[in-house]
ZAMARDREN-716874 format. One record per residue (C-alpha): x, y, z; chain; residue in three letters; residue number from 1. Coordinates in nm, 2 decimals, always signed. Layout:
ZAMARDREN-716874
     xx     yy     zz tilo mimi tormar
      X      Y      Z    A  ALA    NUM
...
***
This chain:
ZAMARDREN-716874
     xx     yy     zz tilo mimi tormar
  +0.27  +1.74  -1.34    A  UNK      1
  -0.08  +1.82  -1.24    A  UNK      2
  -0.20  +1.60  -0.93    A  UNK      3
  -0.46  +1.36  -0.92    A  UNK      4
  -0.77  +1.45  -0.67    A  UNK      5
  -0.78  +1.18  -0.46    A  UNK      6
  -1.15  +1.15  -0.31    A  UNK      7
  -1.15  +1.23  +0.08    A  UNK      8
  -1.16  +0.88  +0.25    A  UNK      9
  -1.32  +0.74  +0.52    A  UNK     10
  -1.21  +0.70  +0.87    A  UNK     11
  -1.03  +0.40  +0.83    A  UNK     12
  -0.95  +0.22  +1.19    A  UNK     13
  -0.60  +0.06  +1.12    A  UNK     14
  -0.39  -0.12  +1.35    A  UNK     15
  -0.09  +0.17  +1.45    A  UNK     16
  +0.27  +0.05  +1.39    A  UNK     17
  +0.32  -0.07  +1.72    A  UNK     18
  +0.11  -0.37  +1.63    A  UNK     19
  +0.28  -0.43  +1.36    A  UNK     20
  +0.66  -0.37  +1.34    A  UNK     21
  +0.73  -0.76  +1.46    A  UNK     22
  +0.72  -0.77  +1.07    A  UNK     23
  +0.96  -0.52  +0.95    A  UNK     24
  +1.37  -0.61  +1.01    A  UNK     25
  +1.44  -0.43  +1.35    A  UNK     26
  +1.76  -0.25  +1.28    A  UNK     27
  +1.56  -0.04  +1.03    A  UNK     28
  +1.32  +0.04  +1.24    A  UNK     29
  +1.52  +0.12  +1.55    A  UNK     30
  +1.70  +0.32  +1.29    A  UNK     31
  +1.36  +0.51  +1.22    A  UNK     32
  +1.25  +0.51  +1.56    A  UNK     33
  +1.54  +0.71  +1.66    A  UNK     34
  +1.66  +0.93  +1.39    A  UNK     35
  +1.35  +1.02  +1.17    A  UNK     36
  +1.11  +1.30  +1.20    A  UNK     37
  +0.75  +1.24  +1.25    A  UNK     38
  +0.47  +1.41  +1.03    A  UNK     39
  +0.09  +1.39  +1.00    A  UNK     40
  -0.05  +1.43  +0.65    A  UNK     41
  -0.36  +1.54  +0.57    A  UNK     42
  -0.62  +1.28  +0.33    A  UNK     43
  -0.51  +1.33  +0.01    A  UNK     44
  -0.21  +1.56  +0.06    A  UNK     45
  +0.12  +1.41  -0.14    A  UNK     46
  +0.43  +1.28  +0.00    A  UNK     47
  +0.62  +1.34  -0.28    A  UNK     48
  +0.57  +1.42  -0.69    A  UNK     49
  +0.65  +1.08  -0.92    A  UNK     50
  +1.02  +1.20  -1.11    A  UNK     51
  +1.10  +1.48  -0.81    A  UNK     52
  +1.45  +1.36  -0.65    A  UNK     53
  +1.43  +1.10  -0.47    A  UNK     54
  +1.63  +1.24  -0.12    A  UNK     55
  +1.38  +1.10  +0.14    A  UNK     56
  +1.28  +0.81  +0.25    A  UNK     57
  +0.97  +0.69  +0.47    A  UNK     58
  +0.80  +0.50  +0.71    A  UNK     59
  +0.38  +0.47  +0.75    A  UNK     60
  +0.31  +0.51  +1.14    A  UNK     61
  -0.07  +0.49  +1.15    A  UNK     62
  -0.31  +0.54  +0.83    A  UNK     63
  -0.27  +0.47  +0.48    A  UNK     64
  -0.08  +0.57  +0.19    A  UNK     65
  -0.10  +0.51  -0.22    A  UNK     66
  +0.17  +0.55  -0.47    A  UNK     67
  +0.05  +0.57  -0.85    A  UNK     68
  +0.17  +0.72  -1.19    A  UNK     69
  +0.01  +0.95  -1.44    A  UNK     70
  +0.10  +0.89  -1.84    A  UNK     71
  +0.04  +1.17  -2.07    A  UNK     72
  -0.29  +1.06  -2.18    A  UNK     73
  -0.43  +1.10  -1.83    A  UNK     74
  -0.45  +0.75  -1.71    A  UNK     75
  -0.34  +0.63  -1.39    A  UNK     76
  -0.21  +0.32  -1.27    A  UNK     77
  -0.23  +0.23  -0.90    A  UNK     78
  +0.10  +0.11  -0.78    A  UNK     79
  +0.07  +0.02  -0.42    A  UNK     80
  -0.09  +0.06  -0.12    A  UNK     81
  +0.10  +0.13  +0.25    A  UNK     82
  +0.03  +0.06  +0.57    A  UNK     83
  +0.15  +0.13  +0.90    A  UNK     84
  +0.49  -0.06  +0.92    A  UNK     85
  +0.56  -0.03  +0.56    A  UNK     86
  +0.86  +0.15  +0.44    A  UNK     87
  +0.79  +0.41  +0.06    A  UNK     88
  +1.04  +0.57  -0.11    A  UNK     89
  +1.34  +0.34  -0.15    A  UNK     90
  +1.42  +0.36  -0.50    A  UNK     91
  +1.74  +0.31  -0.63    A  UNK     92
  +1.74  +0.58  -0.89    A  UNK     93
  +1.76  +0.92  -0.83    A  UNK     94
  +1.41  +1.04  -0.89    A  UNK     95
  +1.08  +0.86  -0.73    A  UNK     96
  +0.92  +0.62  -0.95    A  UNK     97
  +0.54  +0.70  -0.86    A  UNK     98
  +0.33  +1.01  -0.66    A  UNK     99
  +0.30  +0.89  -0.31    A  UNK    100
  -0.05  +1.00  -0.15    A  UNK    101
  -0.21  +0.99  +0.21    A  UNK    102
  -0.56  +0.80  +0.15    A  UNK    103
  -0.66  +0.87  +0.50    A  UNK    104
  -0.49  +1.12  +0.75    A  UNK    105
  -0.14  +0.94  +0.80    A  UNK    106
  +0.17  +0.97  +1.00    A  UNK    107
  +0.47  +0.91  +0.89    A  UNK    108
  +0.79  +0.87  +0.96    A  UNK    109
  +1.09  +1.09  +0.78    A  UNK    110
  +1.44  +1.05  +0.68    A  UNK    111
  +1.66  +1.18  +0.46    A  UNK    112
  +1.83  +0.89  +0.22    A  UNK    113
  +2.21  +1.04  +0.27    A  UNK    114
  +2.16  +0.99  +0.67    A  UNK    115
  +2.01  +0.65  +0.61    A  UNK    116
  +2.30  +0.57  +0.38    A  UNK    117
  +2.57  +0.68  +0.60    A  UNK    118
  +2.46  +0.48  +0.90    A  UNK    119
  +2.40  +0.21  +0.72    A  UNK    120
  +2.76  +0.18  +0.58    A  UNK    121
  +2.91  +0.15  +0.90    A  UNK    122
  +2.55  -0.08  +1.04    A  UNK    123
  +2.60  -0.44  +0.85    A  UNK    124
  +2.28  -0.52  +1.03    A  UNK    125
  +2.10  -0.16  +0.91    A  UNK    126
  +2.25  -0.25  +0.53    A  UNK    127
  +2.10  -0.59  +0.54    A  UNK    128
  +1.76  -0.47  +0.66    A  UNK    129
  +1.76  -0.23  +0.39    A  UNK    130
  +1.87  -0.50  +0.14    A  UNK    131
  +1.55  -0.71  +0.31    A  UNK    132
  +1.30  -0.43  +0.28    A  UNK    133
  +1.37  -0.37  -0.12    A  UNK    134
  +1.36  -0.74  -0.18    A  UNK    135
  +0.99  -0.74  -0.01    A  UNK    136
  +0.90  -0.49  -0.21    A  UNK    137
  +1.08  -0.63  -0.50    A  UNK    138
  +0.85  -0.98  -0.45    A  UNK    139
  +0.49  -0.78  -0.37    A  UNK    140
  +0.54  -0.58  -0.73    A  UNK    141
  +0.61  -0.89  -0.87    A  UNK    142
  +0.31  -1.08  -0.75    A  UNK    143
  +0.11  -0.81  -0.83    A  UNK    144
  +0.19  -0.85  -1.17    A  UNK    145
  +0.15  -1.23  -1.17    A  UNK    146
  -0.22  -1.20  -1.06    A  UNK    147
  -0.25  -0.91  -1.32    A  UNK    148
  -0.07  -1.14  -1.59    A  UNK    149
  -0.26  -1.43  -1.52    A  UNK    150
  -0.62  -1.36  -1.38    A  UNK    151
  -0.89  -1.21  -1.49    A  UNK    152
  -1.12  -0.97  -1.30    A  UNK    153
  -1.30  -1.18  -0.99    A  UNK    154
  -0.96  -1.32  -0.89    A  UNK    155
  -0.75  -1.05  -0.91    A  UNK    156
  -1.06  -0.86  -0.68    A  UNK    157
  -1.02  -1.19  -0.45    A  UNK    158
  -0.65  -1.18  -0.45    A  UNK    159
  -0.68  -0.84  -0.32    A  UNK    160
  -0.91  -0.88  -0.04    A  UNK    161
  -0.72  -1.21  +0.03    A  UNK    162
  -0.42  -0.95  +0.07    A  UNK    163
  -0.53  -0.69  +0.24    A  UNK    164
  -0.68  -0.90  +0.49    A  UNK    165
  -0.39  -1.05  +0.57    A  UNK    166
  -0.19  -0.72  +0.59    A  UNK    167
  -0.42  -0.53  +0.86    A  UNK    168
  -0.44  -0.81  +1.10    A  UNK    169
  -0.81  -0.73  +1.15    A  UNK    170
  -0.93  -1.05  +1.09    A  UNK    171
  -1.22  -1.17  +0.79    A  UNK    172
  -1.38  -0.77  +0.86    A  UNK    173
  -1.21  -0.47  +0.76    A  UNK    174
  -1.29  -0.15  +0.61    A  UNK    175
  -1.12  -0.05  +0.29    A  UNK    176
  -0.92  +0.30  +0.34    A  UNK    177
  -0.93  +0.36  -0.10    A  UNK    178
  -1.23  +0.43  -0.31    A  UNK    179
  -1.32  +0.16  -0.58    A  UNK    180
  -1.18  +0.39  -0.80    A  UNK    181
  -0.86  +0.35  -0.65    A  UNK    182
  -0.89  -0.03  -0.66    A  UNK    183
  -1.02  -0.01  -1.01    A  UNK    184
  -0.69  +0.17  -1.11    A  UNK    185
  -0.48  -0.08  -0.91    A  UNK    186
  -0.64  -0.40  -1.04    A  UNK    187
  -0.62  -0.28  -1.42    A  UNK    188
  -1.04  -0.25  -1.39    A  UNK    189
  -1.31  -0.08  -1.45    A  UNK    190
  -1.47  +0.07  -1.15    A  UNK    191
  -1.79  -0.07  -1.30    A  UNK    192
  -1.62  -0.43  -1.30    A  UNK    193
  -1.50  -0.37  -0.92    A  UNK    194
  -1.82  -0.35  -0.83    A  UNK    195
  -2.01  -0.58  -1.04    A  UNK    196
  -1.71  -0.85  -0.92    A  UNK    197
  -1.79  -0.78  -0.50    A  UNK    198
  -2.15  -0.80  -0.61    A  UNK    199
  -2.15  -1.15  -0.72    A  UNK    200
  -1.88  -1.26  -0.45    A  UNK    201
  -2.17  -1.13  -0.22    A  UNK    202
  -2.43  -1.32  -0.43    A  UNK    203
  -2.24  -1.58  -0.46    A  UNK    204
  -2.24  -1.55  -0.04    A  UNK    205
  -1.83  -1.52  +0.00    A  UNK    206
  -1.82  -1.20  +0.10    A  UNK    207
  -2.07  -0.91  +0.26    A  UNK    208
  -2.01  -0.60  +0.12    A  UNK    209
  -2.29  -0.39  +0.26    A  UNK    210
  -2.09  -0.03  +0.23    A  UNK    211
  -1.89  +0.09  -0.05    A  UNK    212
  -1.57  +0.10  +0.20    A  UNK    213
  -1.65  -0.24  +0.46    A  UNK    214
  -1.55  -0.58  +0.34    A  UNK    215
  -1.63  -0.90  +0.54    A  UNK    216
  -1.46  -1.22  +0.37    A  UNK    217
  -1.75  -1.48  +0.47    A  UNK    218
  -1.55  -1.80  +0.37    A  UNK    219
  -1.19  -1.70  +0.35    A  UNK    220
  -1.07  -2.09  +0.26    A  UNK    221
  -1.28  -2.11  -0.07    A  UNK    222
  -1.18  -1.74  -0.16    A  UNK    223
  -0.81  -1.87  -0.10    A  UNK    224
  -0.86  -2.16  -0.33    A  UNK    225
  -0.97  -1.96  -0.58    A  UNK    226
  -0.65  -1.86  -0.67    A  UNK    227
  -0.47  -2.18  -0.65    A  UNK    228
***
């Protein structure tokens, strides 16, 4: 499978994992802490091929990282986005589901799924926080596909800055680390609807959006209620 080229992205300042692992459960990610490898990826270099087997798992340390699939007519569909804290690669099947992709340089965290799997039989606590992570991930797939199901393009592009907001910790100002392109792809848009959508959220003076890349949610309680 030919890989997609992934425009170079920006310099994206996002909080390292050590800001964040409060969220994630902390058997997993003592387990990580102690036992995985540690490597830095270049923008746009892949983590893995969608359908290659599926004998590693990982952990984002600082950056950001994508997962999408190619069909055979050459479209792509976005899967996910990952950042630090956030664990990739925990399929249950033997192959990965999706092409996992740094978006900015990333580090990340490495372990191979047969070590994981042995601790964890003989770590209740390690086999529940693996149980844990794959129903979060379970539960942000499938609320990605409510807001695809059910909204059209100016909520789902508000759901997502909603989102994202809330997953950096950087409060109502954050710079985006994926092209619109990549959004586009994610949302189920056009990259011509992505931006015509942040235009008139900016118009519409909910948002600033004065760079491609840097997002400032004006009135974060109206953009909220907009998908209620």
């Amino acid at each position: 499978m030919a890989s997609y080229n992934f425009a170079t992205a920006p310099r994206t300042v996002i909080e390292p994992l050590r800001a964040r692992s409060a969220d994630q459960p902390c058997s997993l990610c003592d387990t990580f802490d102690e036992d995985a490898t540690t490597h830095v990826f270049a923008s746009g270099r892949e983590l893995f091929r969608q359908s290659e087997p599926s004998y590693k798992v990982f952990r984002v340390r600082a950056g950001a990282v994508a997962t999408y699939r190619l069909f055979s007519d050459g479209r792509r569909q976005v899967m996910s986005f990952y950042l630090p804290g956030d664990f990739i690669g925990m399929e249950a099947g033997v192959e990965y589901g999706a092409t996992a992709v740094a978006l900015t340089q990333a580090t990340v965290d490495v372990m191979r799924r047969s070590e994981l799997s042995d601790l964890a039989s003989s770590d209740p606590r390690l086999s529940r926080a693996l149980w844990q992570v794959s129903l979060r991930a379970f539960h942000r797939s499938e609320e990605h596909a409510l807001v695809l199901a059910r909204h059209g393009a100016v909520e789902r592009v508000v759901a997502f800055l909603v989102d994202f907001a809330s997953r950096t910790g950087a409060g109502p100002a954050f710079e985006l680390p994926m092209t619109r392109q990549d959004l586009a792809d994610y949302l189920g848009l056009t990259i011509h609807t992505v931006s015509r959508t942040l235009s008139q959220l900016e118009a519409s003076g909910l948002i600033e959006a004065r760079s491609s890349r840097v997002v400032r949610l004006l009135q974060p309680e109206l953009l909220e209620g907009m998908l209620q």
